[in-house]
C-alpha positions in Angstrom: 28.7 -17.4 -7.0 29.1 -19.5 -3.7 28.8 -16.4 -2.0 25.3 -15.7 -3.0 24.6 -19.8 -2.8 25.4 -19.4 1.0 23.8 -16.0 1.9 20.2 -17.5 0.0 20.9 -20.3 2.2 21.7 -18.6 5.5 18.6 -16.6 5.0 16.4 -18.9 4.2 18.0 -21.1 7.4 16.9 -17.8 9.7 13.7 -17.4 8.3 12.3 -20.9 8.9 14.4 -21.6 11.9 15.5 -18.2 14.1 12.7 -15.9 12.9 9.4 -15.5 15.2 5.9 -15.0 13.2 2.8 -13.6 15.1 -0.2 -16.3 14.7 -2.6 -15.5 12.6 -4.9 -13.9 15.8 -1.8 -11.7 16.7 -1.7 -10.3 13.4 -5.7 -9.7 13.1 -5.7 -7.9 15.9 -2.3 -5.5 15.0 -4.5 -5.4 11.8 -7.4 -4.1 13.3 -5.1 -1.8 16.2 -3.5 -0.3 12.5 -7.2 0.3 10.3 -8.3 1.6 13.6 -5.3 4.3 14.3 -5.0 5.1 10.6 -8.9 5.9 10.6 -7.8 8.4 13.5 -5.4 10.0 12.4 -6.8 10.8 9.2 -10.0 12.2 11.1 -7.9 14.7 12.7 -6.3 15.5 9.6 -9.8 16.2 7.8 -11.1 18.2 10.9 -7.5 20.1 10.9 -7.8 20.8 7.3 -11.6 21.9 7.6 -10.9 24.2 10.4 -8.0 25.5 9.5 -8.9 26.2 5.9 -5.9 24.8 4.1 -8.0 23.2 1.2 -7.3 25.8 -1.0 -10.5 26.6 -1.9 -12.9 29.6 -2.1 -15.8 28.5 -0.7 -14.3 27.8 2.8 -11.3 29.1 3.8 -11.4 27.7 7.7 -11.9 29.4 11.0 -8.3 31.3 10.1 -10.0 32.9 6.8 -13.1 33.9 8.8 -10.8 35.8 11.3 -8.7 37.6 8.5 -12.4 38.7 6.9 -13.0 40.3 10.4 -10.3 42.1 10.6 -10.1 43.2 7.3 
């Protein structure tokens, strides 16, 4: 049980004492920098998943599908 006494107090030393926060504009803007790439990314997944036709469904089956109805 002393064990765990000292590791809850170690930690809890390094977190106050050793440990480095970001102020609070710091983390706004690695807030923003994260909405911002995550927005991206999930653009080019949409436009990847509309040309491509990966939805699964029958209506639209991507720029791929339209090229395999071609040459059908």
């Amino acid at each position: 049980m002393s064990k765990v006494k000292e590791y809850l107090s170690e930690t809890v030393t390094e977190m106050v004492h050793r440990v480095t926060w970001p102020t609070w504009k710091e983390l706004q803007s690695n807030t923003i920098i994260v909405v911002v790439a995550s927005v991206i990314i999930a653009l080019i997944i949409f436009v990847m998943d509309f040309v491509f036709g990966i939805t699964g469904g029958k209506t639209w089956e991507g720029a791929l599908g339209f090229i395999y109805q071609i040459f059908k």
